[in-house]
N, C-alpha and C positions, 0 to 999 in steps of 0.2 A: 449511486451516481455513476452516469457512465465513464469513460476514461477520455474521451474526447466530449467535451459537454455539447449538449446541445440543450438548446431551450423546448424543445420538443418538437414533434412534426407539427408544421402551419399547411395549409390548405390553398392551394393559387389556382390558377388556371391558365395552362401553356397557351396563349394565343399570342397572332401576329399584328391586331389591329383593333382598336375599338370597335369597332361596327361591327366584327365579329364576334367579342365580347357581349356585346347588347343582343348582336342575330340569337347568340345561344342562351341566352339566359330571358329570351322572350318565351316566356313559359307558360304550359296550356294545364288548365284542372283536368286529371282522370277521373275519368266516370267509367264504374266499372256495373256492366251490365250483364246481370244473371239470370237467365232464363230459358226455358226447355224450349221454347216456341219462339224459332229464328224469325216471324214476323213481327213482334214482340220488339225483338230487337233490332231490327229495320225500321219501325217506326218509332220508335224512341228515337233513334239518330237523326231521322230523318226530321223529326220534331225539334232537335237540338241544335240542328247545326251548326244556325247560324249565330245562337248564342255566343257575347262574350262578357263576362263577368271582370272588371276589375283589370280590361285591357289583355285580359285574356282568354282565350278560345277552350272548348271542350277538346279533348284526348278519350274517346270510345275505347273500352278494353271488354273483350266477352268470354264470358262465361257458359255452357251450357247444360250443369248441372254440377250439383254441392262439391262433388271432386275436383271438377277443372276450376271451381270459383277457390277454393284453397289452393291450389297451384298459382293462381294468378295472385297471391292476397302474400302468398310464399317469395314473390317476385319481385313484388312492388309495395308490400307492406303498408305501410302510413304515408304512402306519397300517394294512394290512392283518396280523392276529398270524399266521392260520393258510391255508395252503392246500393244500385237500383234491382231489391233482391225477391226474386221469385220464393214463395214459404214452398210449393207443392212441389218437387222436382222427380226424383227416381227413386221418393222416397214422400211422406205424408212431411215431414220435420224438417225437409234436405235445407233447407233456407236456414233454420232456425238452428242449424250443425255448425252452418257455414258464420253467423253470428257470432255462435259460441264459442267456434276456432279462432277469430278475430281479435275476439275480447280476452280470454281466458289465456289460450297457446301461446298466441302473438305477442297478446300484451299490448295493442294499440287501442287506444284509444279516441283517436282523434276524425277517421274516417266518418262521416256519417255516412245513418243508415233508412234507406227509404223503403218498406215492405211491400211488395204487390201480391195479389192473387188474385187469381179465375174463379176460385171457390171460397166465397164467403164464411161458408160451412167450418172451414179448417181455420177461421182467424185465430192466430195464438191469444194464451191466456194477457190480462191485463200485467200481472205480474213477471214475463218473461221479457215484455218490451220494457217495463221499468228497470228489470235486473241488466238488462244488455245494451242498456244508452241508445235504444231506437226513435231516430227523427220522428218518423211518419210511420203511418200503414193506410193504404189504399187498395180498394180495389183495383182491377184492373178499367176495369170499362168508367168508371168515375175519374180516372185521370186524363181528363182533356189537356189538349195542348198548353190551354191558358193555365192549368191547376198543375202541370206539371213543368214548364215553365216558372212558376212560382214556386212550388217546392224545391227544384232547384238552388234556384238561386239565393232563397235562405237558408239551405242547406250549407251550400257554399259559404256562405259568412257566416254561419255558425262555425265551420271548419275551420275559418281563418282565424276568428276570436281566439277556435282553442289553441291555433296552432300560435298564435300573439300570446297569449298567457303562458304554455309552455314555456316559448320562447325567452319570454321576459324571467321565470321561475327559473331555466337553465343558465341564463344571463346571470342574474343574479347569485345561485349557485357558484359558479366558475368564479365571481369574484371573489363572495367570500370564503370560495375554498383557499384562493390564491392564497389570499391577505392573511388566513391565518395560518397557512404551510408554508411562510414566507421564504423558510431553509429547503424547502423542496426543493429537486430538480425543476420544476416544470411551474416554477410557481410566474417564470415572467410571462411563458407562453399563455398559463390560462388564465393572469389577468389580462392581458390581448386580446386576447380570445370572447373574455369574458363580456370587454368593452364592446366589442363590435356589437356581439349578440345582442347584450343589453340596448346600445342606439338604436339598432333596426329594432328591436320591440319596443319602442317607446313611439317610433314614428312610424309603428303598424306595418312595418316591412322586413321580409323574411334576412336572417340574417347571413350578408353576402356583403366582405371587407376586407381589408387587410389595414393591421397596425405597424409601421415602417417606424427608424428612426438610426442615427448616424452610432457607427456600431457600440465607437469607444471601448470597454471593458466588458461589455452585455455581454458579448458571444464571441470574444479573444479576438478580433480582428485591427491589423496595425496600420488600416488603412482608417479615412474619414468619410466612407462610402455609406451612401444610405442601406441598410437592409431590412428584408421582413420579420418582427417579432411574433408578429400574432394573427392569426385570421380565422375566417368563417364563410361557409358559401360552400360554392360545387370551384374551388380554386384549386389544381392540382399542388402536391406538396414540393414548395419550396422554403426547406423548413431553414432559417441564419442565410440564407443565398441574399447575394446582391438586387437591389428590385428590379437592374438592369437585367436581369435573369427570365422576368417575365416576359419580354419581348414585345412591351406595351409602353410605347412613347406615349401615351396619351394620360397613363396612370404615373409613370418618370417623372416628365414633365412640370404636372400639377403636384405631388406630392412630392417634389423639389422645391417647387413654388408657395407652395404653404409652409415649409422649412423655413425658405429664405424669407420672405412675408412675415412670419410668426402672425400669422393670425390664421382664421376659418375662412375659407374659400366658395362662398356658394353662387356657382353662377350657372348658365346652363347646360344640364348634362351634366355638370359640376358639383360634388361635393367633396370636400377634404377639410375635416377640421383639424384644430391644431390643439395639442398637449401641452403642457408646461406646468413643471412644478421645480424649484430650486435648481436650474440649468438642467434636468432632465428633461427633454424634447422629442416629441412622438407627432404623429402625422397620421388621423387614420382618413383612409378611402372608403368612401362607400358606394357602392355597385347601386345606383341607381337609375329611376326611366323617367321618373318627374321631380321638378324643384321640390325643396322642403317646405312647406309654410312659414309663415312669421312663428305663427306662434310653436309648432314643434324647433325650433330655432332658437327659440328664449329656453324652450323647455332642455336639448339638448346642453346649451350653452351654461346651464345651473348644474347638469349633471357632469358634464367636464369638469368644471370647477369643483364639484365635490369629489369628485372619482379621483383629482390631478394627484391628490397626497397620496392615495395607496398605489398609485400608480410609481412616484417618487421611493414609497419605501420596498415595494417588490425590485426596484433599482438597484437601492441599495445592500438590503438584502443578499440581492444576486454578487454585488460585489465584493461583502462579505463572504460567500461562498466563495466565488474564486479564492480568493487570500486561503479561504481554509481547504482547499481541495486542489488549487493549480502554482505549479511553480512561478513565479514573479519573473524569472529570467527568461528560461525555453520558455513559458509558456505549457510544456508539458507537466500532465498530471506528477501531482508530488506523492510522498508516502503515503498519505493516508487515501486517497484516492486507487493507488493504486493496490494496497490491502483492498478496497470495495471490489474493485476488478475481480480481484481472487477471490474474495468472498461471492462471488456470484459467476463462477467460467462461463454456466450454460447461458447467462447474456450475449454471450459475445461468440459461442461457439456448440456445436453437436456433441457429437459424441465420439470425436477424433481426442485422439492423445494430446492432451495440452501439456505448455513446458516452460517453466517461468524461468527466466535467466536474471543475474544482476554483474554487470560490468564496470570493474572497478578500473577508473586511468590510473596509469601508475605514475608515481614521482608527479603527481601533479602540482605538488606545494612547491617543487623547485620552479616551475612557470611562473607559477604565482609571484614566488619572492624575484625570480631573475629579470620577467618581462614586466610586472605589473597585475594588480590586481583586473583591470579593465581588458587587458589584452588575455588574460585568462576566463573571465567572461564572455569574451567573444568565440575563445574556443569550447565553451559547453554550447553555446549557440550552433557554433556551427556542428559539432556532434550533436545536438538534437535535430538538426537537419538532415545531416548524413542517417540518422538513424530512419528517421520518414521518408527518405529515399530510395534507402536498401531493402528496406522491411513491410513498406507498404501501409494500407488501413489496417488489414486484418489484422496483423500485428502491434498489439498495443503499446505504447510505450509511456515511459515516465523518468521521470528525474528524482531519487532517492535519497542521496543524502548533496555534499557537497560536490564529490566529482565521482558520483555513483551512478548509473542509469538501471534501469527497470526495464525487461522487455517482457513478455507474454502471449503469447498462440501457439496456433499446433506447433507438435513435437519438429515434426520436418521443418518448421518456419524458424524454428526457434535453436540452433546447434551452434556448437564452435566454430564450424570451419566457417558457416554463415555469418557467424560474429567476426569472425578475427579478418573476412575479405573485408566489410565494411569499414575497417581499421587500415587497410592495405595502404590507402592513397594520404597520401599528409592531410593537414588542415589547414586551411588560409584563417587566421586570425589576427583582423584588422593591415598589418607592415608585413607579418611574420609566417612564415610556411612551417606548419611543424608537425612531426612522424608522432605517431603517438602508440604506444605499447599498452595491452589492458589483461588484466587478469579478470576471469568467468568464472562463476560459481550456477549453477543451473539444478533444477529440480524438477524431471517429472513427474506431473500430478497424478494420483491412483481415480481409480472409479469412482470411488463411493466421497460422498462431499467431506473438504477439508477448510475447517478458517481460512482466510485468508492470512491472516498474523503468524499461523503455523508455517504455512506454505513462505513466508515470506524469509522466517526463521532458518528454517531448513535451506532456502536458498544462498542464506549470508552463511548458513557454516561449512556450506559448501565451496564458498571464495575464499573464506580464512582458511579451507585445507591446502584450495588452490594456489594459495599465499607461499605455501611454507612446501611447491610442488617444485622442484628445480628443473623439472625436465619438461613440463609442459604448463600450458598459461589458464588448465580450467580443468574442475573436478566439477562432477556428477554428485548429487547427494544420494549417499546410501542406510537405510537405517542403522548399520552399526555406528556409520558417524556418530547420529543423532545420541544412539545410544552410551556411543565415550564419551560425548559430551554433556549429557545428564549426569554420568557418573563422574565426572571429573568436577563438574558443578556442588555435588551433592558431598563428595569429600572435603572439596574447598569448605563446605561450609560446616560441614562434620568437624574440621580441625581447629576451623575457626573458633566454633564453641568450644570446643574441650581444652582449644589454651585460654581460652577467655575464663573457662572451669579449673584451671592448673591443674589438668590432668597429664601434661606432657610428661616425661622424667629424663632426666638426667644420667647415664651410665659412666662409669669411664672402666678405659682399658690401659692395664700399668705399660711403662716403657723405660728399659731397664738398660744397664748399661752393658754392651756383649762383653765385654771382660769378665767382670766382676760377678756383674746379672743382679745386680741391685739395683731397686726402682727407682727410677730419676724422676718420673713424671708419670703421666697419665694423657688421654684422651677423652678429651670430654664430648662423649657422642648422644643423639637426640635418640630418643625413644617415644612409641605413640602408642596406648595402650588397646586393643581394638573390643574392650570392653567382654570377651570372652575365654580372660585369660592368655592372649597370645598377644602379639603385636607385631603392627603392620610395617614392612620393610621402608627403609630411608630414602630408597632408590624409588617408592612409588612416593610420599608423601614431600621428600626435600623439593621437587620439583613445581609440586602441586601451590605448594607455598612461596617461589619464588614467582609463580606464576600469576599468582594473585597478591605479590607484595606483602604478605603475611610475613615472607622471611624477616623483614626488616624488623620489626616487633618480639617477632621468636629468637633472632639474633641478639639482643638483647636481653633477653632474659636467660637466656644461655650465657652469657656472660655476668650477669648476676648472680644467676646459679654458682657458675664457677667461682665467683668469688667468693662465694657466702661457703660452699666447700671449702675452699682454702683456708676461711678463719679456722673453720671447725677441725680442720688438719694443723694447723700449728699448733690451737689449743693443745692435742693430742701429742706434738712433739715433732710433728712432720713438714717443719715451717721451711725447708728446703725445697720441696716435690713442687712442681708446674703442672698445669692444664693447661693444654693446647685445645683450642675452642676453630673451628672451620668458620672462614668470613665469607658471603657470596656478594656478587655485583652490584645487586639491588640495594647493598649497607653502605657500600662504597660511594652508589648513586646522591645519596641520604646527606645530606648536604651538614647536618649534626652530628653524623655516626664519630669523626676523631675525640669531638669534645666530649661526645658522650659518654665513650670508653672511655677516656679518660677520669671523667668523673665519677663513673660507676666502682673504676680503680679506688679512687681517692677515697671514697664515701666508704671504701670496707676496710680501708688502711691496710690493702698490702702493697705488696712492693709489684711495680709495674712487670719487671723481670720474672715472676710467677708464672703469667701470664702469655701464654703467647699463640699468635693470631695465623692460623694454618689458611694458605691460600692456594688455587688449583692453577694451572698450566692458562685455562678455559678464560678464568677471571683475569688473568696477565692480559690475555691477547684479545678481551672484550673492549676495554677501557686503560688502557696500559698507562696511559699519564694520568691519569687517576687515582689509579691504585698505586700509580709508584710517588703520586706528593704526599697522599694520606698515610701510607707506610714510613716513608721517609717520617715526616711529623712523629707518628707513634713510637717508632725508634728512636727516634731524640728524647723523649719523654721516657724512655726504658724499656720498652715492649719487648721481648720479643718476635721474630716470623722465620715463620718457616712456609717451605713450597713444596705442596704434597703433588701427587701422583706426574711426579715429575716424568719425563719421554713417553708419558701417553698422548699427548698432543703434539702438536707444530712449534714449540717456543723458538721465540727469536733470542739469540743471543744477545747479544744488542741489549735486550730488553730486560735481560738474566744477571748481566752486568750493573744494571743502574739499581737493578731492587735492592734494598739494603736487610740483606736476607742472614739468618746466622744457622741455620739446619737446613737440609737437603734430603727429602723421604724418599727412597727409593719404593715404587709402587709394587705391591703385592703379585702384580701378573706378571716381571720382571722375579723375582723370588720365586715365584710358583717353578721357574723354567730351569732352577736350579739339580739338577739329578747329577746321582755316581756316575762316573764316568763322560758327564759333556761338559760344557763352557759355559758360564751365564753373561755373554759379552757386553749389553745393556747394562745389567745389573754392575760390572766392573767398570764399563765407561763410567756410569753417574758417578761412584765410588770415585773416581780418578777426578772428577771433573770437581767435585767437590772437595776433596784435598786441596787440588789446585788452587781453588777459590777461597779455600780458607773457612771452607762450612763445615761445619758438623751433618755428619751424616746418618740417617735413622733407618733400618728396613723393614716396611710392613710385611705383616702376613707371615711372617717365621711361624710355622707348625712342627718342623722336623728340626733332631738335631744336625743331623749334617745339613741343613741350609743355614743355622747360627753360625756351626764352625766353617763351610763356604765363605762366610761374610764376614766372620774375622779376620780367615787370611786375605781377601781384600782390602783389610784395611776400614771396614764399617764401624763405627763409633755406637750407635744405637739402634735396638731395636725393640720390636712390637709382636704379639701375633698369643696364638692360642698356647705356643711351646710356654709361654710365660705365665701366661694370664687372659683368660674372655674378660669381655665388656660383660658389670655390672654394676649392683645399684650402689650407692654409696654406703651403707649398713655393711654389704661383703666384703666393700673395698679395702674398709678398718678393717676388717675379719682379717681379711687377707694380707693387708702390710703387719698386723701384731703377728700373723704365723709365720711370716718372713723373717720378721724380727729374734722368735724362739728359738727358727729352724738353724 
């Protein structure tokens, strides 16, 4: 379907006045005369002249052997009625060439054909004139005026029958192609089309009409203007145009008047009947030079009425399409129309660089909610206006999702800085003036054909990079995109299964007191097996799973884990030791996550205080009163938190103050910076900060022993890191607390 519908091209005729309408459509039969012997064809004419057939006069075209008569046959095809054809030319068969051209090459049928010759000698076989649909064959000297006169003229109505039958076969055709392609494009134009044809073959007259009627929903127009549906004839194409468009008060007029009438109009010079089926209403005209009869009149008026219903459901039909192919607001093509676009570029363009964009408004739900539903409809209106403004026909456009637009054409029509002017100037919507900001995501198309649903794909992950561009309002799609985000898709669902397989595990890494250096606890870190022996880092998968809400799910069963290790450590004698489990945003979001924990606690019977719930800088400053009622709550209940990779963000004080926190982790990249001979001033701040505050302080990442004994004499309570102990699976863990135990 195309992207701006049309019902497909109709066929008018630019004139300024009836009587000029009537001057040119006074039409004369070709009679194409072939012959080597130019007195031949001087008396022929001169024998015909005054002939008129049917209110119409002879049109002489000449030929003067088998070559020039296929030029001529090349020119005017089947609008030629008669040909008066010499067999003997520049050649014994030349005539009989020129036949075979006609029938065979052409493909026309309809011309008849009258054979002459000088030499009786050469008359073709009996079998050649049956194979080649020949009227006659005469001699030359045997066709007097009177016998050529006659041949004529049955000629000529033989012509006309065929060209009625055709007629009536194409008529018919057209309807019931409509009626059963009723979801086609084209299916209103060629039931319209179909009707006209059909009338004039029923009342013997070629078909020459147009099918009018008030626009409504047929072909998007918001006005109640009559326009053209459908036609036939020698009418120039005025294909959805207003009938005012034809520049014929005469056709206006009357096919207003049978509107307003609702009825068939036959008076003189006059025909217009009238359509009607369930408030669908049409008006055809028909191009006539004499009144109807009565009885083609009855005959007509049975066939409207039968014709009214499929004329009704090619309506509706059509209105169903809209719904499924055009937006209901703008009016502009929706998605799926505008995938057909893409799906077929070379409709709508060469072989220039095309370049599909899609323009996201931003913050448009704050319109929505602050102005009103209505006054934010009226601003997609008028950016679908602005957009038809700026951008033109050739550039296509559509409305994508709710406050998405769609554009499409060449590369040069189609860029940023093009998009972001047509943005420059505010928007009047309805009371209100307002600046509007958008973010572009854009995709040029390559050579060789692409889906449209690819292309369209490609376009949307080009805005969502755009989304996340701080410096500028529009990204380019490049294959590596696509290809992070296949890979980033394919792990999502990689993890997905394998926790739905419990194949994740569990590790912890001991956390020991710096005095003493006996285990206090543990870290309960995630692991993800990459099925070859190795596994795949936290920092690419923790991510991956917050991003598709997995964490919420995983976070929990990490907490189960943990607790279900815990039974199995006190059985063992070690009912003192904690796991500290990491909580993200998404758990906090989770409207169940406190009672959850909670009851996960309950349900293994250990003590809340076991447990405690590690959270980041990142998550403080995401959702801050969030995370500090759901803490608070878990602290009342026994929990306890601590806040890991503390001064690697922005923390607000403020914020630091209200958490009801009891450990303070100084982060690993602070510890790292610890050497002989410098300062670790970070690392002493938190240490001081958290005396102050009354936390217990832990330091990750201790590998060396002079950064243990650094963080003693600071004053550090607890730590972590390889000097102790690596993350492992729980089986080492026991290993490794009973040799702690002996040692």
């Amino acid at each position: 379907m195309s992207a701006e519908y049309d019902n497909d091209e109709l066929i008018f005729l630019d004139e300024d006045t009836h009587q000029e309408l009537e001057q040119k459509n006074k039409r004369q039969w070709n009679i194409l005369i072939v012959d080597d012997d130019e007195e031949i064809h001087t008396v022929t004419r001169l024998a015909l002249s005054d002939l008129e057939i049917h209110d119409r006069k002879l049109n002489f075209l000449h030929a003067y052997s088998g070559k020039e008569a296929k030029a001529k046959l090349n020119e005017h095809g089947s609008d030629i009625a008669i040909i008066l054809l010499d067999v003997v030319m520049e050649t014994d068969d030349a005539g009989l060439t020129v036949v075979q051209y006609l029938r065979e090459t052409l493909n026309h049928h309809e011309p008849r054909i009258i054979l002459r010759t000088g030499q009786p000698g050469f008359a073709p076989e009996e079998e050649v004139i049956k194979t080649y649909d020949i009227n006659d064959y005469k001699t030359k000297t045997e066709l007097t005026r009177a016998k050529l006169l006659t041949t004529v003229i049955s000629s000529v109505r033989s012509y006309q029958q065929i060209l009625t039958i055709n007629q009536s076969r194409l008529g018919l055709q057209k309807i019931i192609h409509s009626a059963s392609n009723l979801l086609e494009e084209h299916s209103v134009k060629g039931f319209c089309e179909g009707i006209v044809t059909q009338i004039s073959s029923l009342i013997g007259l070629e078909a020459e009409g147009i099918v009018c009627a008030r626009a409504g929903s047929v072909i998007d127009r918001d006005d109640d203007g009559v326009y053209v549906l459908g036609a036939a004839g020698d009418y120039a194409p005025f294909i959805n145009e207003r009938i005012e468009s034809l520049h014929n008060t005469f056709i206006v007029e009357n096919v207003g008047r049978c509107l307003r009438l609702k009825q068939h109009i036959f008076e003189g010079g006059v025909s217009v009947l009238y359509l009607n089926s369930s408030g669908f209403e049409a008006a055809v005209y028909l191009n006539l030079h004499t009144e109807i009869s009565g009885l083609d009149k009855q005959l007509l008026e049975v066939f409207l009425s039968s014709i009214s219903i499929g004329y009704e459901n090619v309506n509706l039909f059509h209105e169903l399409r809209n719904a499924a192919f055009r937006d209901w607001l703008t009016r502009l093509p929706n998605r799926n129309e505008f995938i057909n676009i893409l799906d077929h570029p070379q409709n709508y363009h060469g072989k220039e660089q095309l370049c599909a964009a899609l323009i996201d408004i931003n913050q448009f739900s704050d319109i929505n909610d602050g102005l009103g539903q209505e006054a934010g409809n009226e601003l997609l209106k008028a950016v679908a206006r602005r957009l038809h403004q700026c951008f033109g026909v050739e550039v296509k456009k559509s409305r994508i999702a709710a406050d998405v637009f769609g554009i499409f054409g060449k590369a040069e029509d189609v860029t940023p800085a093009l998009i972001n002017q047509a943005f420059q100037q505010p928007f009047n919507a309805g009371d209100n003036t307002m600046p509007l900001n958008v973010t572009i995501g854009l995709c040029v198309l390559g050579r060789k054909p692409e889906a449209g649903v690819d292309v369209l794909k490609r376009t949307n992950i080009a805005l969502n990079r755009a989304k996340k561009i701080p410096t500028t309002n529009f990204e380019f799609f490049a294959p590596e995109i696509e290809e992070q985000t296949t890979w980033r898709l394919h792990m999502i669902r990689r993890l997905r299964n394998d926790f739905m397989a419990r194949k994740l595990e569990l590790w912890f890494q001991p956390q020991v007191d710096l005095s003493s250096e006996n285990v206090i606890g543990m870290e309960g870190l995630l692991r993800w097996p990459d099925g070859n022996g190795g596994y795949i880092s936290p920092a690419e998968f923790v991510p991956l799973a917050e991003y598709s809400g997995l964490i919420v799910d995983i976070g929990y069963w990490v907490v189960e884990e943990s607790c279900r290790r815990l039974q199995e450590l006190a059985k063992l004698g070690y009912s003192k030791l904690r796991v500290a489990v990491n909580v993200s945003i998404p758990q906090f979001r989770d409207p169940q996550f406190v009672d959850s924990i909670k009851q996960l606690v309950t349900k293994a019977g250990i003590s809340p205080n076991l447990l405690e719930l590690e959270i980041t800088e990142s998550v403080v400053m995401d959702e801050p009163q969030i995370v500090i009622d759901a803490l608070t709550d878990l602290k009342q209940h026994g929990f306890t938190i601590a806040i890991d990779d503390f001064g690697t963000g922005f923390s607000s004080m403020s914020y630091l103050q209200k958490l009801p926190l009891d450990r303070l982790k100084v982060d690993r990249s602070f510890v790292a910076e610890i050497r002989p001979g410098e300062t670790a001033f970070i690392a002493e701040t938190i240490v001081t900060l958290g005396t102050k505050l009354g936390l217990t302080t832990i330091a990750e990442g201790i590998e060396k022993r002079e950064q243990a004994s650094f963080m003693i004499k600071l004053g550090c309570d607890e730590a972590q890191g390889y000097l102790f102990g690596k993350p492992m699976p729980f089986t080492q863990l026991v290993e490794f607390l009973a040799e702690r135990e002996t040692a």
